[in-house]
PQR file with spaces between the fields and no chain letter, atoms N, CA, C, O and H, PARSE charges and radii, in Angstrom:
ATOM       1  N    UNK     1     112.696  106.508  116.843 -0.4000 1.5000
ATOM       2  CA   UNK     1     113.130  107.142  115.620 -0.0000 2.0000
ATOM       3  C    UNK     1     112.439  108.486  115.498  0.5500 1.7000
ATOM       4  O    UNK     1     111.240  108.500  115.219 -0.5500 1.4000
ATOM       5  N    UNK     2     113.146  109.685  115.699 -0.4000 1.5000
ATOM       6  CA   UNK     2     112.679  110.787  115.470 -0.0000 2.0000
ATOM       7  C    UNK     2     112.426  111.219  114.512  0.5500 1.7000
ATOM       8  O    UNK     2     113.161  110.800  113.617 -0.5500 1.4000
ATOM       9  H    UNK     2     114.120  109.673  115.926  0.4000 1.0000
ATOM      10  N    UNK     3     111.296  112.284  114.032 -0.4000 1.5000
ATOM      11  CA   UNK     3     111.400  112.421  112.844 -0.0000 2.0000
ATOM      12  C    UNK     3     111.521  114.320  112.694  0.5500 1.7000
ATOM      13  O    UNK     3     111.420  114.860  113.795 -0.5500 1.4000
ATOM      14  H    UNK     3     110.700  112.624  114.759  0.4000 1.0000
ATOM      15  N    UNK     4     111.683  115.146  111.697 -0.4000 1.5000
ATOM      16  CA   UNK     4     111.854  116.626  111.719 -0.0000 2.0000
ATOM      17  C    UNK     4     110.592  117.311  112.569  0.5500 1.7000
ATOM      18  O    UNK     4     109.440  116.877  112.592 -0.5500 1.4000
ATOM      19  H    UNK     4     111.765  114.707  110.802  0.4000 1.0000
ATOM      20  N    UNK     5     111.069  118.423  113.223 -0.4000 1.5000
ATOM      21  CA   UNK     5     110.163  118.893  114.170 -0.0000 2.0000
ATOM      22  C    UNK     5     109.287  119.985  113.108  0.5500 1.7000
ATOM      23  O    UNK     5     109.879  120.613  112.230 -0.5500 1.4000
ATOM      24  H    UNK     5     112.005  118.775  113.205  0.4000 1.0000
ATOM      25  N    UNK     6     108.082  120.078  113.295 -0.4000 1.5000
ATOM      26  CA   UNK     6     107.850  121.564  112.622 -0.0000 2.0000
ATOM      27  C    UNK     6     107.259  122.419  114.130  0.5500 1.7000
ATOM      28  O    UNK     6     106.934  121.806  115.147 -0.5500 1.4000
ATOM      29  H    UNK     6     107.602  119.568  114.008  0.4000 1.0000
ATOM      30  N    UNK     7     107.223  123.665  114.014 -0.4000 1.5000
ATOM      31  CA   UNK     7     106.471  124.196  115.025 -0.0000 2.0000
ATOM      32  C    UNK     7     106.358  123.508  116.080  0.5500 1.7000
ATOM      33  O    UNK     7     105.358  122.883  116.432 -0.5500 1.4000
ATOM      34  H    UNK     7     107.487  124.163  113.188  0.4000 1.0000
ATOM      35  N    UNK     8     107.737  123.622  116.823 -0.4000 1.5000
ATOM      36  CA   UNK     8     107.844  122.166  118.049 -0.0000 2.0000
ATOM      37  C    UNK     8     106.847  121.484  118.327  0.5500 1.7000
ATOM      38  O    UNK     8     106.307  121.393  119.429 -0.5500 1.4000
ATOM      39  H    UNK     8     108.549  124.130  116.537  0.4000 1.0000
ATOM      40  N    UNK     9     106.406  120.722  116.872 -0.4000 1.5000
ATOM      41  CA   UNK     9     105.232  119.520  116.739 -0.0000 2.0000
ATOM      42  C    UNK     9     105.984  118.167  116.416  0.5500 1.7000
ATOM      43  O    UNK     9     106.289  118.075  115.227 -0.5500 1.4000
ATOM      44  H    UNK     9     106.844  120.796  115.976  0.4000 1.0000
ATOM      45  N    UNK    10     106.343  117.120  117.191 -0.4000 1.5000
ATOM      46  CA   UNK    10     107.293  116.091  116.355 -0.0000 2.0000
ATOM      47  C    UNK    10     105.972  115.408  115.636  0.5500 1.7000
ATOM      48  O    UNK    10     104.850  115.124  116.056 -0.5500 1.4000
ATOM      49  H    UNK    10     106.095  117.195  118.157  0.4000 1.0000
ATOM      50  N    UNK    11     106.594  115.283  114.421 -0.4000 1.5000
ATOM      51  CA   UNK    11     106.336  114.686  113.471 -0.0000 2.0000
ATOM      52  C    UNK    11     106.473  113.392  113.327  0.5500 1.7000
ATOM      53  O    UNK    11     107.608  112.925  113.423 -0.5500 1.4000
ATOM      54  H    UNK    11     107.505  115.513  114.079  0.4000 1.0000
ATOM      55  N    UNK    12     104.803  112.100  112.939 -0.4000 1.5000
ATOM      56  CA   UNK    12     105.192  111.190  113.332 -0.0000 2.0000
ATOM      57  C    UNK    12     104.834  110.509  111.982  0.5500 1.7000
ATOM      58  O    UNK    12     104.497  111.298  111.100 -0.5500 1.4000
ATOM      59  H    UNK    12     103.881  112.480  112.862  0.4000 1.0000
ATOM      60  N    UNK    13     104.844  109.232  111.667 -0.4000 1.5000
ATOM      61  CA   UNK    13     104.437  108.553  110.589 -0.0000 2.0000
ATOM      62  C    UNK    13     103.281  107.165  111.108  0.5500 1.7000
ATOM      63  O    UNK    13     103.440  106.337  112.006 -0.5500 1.4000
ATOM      64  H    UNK    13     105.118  108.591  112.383  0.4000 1.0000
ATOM      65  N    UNK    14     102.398  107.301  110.366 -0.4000 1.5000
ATOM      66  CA   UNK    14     101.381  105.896  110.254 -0.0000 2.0000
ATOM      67  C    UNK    14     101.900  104.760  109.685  0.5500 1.7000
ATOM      68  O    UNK    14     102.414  104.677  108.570 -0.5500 1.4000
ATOM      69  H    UNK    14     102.269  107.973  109.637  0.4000 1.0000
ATOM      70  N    UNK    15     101.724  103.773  110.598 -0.4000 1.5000
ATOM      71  CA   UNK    15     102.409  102.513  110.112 -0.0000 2.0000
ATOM      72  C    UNK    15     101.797  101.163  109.842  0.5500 1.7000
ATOM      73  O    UNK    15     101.807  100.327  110.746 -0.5500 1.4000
ATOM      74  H    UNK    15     101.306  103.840  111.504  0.4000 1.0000
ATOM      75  N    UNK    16     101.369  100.938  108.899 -0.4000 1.5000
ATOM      76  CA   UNK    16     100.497   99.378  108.795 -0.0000 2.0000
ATOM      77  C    UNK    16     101.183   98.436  109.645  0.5500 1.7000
ATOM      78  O    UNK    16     102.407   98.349  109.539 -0.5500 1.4000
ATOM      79  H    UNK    16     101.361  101.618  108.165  0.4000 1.0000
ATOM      80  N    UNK    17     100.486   97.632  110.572 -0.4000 1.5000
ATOM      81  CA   UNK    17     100.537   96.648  111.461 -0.0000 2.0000
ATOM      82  C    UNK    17      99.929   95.369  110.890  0.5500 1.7000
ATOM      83  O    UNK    17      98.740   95.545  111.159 -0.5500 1.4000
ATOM      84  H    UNK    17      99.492   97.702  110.658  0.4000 1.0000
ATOM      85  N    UNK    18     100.010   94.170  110.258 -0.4000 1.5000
ATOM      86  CA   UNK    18      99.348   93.512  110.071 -0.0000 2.0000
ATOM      87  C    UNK    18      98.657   93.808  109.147  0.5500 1.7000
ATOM      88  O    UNK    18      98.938   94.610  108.256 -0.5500 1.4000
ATOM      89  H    UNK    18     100.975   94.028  110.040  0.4000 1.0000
ATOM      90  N    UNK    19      97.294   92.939  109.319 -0.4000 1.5000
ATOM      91  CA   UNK    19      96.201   93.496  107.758 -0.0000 2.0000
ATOM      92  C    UNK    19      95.226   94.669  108.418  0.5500 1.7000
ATOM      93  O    UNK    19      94.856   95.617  107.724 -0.5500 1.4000
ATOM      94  H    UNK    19      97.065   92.287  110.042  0.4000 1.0000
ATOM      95  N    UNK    20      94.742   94.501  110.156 -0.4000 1.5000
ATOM      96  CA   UNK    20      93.823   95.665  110.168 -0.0000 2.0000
ATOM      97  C    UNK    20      94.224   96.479  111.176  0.5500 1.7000
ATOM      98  O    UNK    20      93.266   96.781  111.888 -0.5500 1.4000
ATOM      99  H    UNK    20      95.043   93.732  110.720  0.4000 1.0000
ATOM     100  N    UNK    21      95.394   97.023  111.575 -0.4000 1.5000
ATOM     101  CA   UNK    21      95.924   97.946  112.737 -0.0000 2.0000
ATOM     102  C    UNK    21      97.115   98.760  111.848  0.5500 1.7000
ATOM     103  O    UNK    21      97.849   98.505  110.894 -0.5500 1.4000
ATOM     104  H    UNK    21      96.173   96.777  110.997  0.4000 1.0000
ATOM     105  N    UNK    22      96.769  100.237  113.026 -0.4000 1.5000
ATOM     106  CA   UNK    22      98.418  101.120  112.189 -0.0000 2.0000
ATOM     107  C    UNK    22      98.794  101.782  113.486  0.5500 1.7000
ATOM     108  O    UNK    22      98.115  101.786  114.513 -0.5500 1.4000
ATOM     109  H    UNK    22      96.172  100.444  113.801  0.4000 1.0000
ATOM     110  N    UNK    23      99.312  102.029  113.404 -0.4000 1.5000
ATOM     111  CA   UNK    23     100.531  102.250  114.574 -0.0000 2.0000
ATOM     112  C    UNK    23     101.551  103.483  114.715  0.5500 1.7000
ATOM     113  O    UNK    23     102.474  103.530  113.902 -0.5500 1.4000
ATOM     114  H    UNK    23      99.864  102.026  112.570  0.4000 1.0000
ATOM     115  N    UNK    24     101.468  104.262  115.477 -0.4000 1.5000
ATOM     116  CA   UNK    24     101.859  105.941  115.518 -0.0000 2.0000
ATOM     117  C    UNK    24     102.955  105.916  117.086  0.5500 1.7000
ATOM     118  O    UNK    24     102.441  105.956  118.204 -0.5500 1.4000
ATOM     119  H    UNK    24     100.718  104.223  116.137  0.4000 1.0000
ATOM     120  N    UNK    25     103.983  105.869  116.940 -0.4000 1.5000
ATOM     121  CA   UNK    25     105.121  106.050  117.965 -0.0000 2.0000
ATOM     122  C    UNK    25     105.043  107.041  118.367  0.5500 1.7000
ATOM     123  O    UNK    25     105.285  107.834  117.457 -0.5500 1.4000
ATOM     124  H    UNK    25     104.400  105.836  116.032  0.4000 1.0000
ATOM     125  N    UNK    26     104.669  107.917  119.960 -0.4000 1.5000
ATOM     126  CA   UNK    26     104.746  108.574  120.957 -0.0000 2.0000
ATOM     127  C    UNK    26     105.959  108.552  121.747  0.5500 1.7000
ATOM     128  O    UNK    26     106.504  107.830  122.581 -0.5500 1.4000
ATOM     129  H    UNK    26     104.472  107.273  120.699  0.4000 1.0000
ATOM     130  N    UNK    27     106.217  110.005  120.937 -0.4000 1.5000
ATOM     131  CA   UNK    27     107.505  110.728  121.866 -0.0000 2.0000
ATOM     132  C    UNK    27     107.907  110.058  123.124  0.5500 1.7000
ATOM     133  O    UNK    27     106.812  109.683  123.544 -0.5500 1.4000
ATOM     134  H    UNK    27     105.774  110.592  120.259  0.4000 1.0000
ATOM     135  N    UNK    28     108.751  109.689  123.953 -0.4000 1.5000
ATOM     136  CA   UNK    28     109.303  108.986  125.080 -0.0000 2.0000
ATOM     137  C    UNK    28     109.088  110.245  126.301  0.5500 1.7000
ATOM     138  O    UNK    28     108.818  110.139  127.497 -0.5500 1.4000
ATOM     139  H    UNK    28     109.640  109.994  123.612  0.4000 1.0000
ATOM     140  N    UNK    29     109.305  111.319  125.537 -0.4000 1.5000
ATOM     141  CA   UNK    29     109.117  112.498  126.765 -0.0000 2.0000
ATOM     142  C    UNK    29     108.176  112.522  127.301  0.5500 1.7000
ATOM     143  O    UNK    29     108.007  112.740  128.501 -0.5500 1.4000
ATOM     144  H    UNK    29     109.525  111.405  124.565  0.4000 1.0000
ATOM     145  N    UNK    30     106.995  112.186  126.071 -0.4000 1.5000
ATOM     146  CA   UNK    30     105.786  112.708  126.374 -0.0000 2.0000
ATOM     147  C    UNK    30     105.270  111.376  127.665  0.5500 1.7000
ATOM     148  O    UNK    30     104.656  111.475  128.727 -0.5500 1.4000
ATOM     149  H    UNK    30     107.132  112.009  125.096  0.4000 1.0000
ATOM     150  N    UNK    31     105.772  110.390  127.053 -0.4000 1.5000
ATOM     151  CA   UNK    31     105.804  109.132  127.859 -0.0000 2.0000
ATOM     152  C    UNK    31     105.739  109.123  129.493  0.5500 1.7000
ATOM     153  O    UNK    31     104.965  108.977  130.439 -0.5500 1.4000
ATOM     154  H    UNK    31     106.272  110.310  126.190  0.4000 1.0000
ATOM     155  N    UNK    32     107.435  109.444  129.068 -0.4000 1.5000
ATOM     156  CA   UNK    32     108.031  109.588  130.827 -0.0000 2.0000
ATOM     157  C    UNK    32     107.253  110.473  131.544  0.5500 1.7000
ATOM     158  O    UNK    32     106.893  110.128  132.669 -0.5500 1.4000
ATOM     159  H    UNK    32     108.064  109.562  128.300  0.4000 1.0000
ATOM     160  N    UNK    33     106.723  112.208  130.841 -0.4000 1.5000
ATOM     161  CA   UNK    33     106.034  113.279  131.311 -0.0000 2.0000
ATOM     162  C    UNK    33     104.321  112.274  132.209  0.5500 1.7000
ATOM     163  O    UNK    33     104.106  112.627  133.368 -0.5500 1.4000
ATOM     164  H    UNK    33     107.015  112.488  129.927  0.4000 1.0000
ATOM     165  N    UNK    34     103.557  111.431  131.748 -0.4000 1.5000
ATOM     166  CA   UNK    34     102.459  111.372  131.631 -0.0000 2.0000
ATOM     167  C    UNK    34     102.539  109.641  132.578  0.5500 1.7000
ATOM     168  O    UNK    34     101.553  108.948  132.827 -0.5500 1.4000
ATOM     169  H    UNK    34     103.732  111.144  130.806  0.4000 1.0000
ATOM     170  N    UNK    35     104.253  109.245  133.011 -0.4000 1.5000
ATOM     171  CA   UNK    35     104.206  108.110  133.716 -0.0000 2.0000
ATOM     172  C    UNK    35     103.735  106.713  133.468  0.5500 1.7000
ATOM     173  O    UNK    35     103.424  105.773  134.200 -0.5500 1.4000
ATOM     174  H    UNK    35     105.055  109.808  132.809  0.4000 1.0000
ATOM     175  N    UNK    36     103.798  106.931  132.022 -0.4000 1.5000
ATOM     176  CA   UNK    36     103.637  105.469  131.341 -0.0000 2.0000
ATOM     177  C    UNK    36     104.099  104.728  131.403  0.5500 1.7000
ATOM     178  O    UNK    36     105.103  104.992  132.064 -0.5500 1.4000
ATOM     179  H    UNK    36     104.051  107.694  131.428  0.4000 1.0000
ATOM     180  N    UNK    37     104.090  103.382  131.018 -0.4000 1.5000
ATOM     181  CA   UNK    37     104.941  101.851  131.035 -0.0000 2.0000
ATOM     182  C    UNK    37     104.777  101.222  129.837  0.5500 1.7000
ATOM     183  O    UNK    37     103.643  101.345  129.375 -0.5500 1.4000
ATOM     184  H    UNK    37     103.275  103.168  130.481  0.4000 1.0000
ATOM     185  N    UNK    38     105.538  100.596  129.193 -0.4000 1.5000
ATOM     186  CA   UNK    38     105.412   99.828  128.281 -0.0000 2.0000
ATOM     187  C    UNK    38     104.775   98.397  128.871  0.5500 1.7000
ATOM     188  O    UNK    38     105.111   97.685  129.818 -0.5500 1.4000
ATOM     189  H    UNK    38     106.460  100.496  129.567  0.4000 1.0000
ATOM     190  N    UNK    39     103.771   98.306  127.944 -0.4000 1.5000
ATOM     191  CA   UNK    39     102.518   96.865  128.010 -0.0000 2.0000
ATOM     192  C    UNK    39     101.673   97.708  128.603  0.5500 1.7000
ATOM     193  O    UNK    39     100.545   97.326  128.292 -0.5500 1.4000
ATOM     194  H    UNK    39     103.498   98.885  127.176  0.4000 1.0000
ATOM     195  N    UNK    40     101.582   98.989  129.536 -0.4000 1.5000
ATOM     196  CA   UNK    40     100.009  100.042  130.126 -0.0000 2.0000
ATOM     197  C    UNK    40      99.002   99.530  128.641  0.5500 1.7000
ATOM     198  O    UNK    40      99.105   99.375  127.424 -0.5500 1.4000
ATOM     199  H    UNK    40     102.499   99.300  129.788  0.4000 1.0000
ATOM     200  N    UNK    41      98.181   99.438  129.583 -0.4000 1.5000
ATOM     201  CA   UNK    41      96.874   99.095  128.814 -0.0000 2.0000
ATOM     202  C    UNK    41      96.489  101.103  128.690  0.5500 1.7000
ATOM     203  O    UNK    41      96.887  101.948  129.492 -0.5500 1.4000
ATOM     204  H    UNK    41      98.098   99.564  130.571  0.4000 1.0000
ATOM     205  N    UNK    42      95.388  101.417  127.084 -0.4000 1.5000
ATOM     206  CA   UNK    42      94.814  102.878  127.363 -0.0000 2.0000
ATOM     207  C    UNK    42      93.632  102.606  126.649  0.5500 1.7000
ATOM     208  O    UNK    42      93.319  101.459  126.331 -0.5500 1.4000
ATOM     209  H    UNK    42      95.065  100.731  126.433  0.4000 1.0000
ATOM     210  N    UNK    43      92.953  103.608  126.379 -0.4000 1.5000
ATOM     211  CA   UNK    43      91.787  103.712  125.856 -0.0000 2.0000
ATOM     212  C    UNK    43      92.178  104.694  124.919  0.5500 1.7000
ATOM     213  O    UNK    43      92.874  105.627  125.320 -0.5500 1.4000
ATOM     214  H    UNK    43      93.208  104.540  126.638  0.4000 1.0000
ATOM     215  N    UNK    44      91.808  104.626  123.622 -0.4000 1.5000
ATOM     216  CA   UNK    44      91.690  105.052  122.066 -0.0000 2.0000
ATOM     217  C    UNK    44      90.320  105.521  121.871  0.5500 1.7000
ATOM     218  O    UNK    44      89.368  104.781  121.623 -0.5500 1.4000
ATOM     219  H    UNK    44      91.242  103.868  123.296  0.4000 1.0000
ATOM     220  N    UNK    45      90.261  107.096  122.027 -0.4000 1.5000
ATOM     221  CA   UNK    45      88.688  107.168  121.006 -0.0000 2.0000
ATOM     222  C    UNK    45      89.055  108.188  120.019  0.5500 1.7000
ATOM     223  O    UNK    45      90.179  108.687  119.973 -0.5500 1.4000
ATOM     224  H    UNK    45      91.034  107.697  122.228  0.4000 1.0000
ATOM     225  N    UNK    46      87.987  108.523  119.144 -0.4000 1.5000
ATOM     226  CA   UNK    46      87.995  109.540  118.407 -0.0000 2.0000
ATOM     227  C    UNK    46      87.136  110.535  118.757  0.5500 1.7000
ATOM     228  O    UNK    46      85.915  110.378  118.782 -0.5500 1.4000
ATOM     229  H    UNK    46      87.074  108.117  119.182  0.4000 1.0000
ATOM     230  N    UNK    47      87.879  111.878  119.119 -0.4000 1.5000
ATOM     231  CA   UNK    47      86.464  113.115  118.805 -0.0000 2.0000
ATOM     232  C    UNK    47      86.334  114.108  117.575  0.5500 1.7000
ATOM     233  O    UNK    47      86.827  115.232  117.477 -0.5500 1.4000
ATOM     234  H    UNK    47      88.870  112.005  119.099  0.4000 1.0000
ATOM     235  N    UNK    48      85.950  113.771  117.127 -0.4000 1.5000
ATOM     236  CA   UNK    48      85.925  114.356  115.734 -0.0000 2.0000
ATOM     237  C    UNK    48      87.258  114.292  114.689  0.5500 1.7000
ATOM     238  O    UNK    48      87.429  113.214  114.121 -0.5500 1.4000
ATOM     239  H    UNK    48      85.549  112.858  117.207  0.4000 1.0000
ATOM     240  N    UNK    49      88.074  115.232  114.446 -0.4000 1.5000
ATOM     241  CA   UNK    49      88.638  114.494  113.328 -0.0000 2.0000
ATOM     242  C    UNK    49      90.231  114.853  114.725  0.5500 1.7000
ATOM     243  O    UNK    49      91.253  115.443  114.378 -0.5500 1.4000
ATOM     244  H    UNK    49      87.936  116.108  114.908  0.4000 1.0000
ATOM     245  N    UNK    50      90.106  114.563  115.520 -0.4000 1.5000
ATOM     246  CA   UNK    50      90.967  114.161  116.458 -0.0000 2.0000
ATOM     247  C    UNK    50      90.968  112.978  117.347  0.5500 1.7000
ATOM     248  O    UNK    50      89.897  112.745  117.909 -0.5500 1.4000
ATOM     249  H    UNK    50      89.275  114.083  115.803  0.4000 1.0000
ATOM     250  N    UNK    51      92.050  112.119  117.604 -0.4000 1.5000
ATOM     251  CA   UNK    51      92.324  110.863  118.484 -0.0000 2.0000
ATOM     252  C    UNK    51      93.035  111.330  119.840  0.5500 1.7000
ATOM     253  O    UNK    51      93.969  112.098  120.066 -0.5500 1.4000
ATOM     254  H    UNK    51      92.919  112.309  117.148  0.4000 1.0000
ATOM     255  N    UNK    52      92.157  110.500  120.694 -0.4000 1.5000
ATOM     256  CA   UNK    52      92.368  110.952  122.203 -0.0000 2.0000
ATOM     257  C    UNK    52      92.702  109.718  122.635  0.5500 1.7000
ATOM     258  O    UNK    52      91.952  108.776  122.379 -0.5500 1.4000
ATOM     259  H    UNK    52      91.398  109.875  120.510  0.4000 1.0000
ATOM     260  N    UNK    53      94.213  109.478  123.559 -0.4000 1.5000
ATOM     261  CA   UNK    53      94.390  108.104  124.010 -0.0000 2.0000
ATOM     262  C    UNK    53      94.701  108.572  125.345  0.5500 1.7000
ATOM     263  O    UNK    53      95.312  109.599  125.641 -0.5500 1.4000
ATOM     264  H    UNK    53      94.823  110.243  123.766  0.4000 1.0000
ATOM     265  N    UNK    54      94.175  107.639  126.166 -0.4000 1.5000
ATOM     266  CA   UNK    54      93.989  107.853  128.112 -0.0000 2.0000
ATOM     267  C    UNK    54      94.272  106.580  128.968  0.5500 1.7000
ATOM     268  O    UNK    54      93.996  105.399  128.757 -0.5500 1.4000
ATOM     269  H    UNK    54      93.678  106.805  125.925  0.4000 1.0000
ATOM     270  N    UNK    55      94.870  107.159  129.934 -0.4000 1.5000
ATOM     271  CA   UNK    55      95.282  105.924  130.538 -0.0000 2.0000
ATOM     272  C    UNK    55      93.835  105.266  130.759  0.5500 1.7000
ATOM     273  O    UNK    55      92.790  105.891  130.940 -0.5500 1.4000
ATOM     274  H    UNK    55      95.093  108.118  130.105  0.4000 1.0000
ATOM     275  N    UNK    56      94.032  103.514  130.694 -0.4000 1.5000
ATOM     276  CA   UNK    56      92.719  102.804  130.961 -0.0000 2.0000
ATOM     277  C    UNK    56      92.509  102.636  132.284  0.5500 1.7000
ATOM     278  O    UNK    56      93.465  102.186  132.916 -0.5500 1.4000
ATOM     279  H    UNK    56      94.881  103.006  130.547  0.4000 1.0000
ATOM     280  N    UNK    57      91.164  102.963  133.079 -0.4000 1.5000
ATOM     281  CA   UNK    57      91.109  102.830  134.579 -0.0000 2.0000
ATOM     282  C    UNK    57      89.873  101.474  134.721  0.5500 1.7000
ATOM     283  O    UNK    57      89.156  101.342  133.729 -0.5500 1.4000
ATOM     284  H    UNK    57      90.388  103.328  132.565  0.4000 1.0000
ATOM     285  N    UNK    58      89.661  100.633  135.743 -0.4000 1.5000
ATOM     286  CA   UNK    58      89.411   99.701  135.969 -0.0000 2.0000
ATOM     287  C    UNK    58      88.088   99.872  136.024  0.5500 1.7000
ATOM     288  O    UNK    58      87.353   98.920  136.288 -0.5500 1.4000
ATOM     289  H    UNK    58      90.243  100.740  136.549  0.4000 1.0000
């Protein structure tokens, strides 16, 4: 579900998951671009008031 672009930034929405997870849908381009799979395990951190997600390596 796309949402309006601003400054070819797609625009996404936060989504409550349950009682303690939220959930942010990533563009498919960006997906396919970066060779992802659906079920890929990644790693989630925060650096400052930005979120960095990476593929998880063993």
């Amino acid at each position: 579900m796309a949402l309006s672009k601003t400054a070819s930034q797609p625009i996404r929405k936060i989504t409550k998951v349950g009682g303690a997870s939220y959930s942010v849908t990533i563009p498919k381009d960006i997906v396919r671009a970066l060779g992802w799979r659906e079920h890929q395990k990644v790693v989630v951190t925060q650096r400052g008031q930005k979120i960095t997600i990476e593929d998880w390596k063993e």
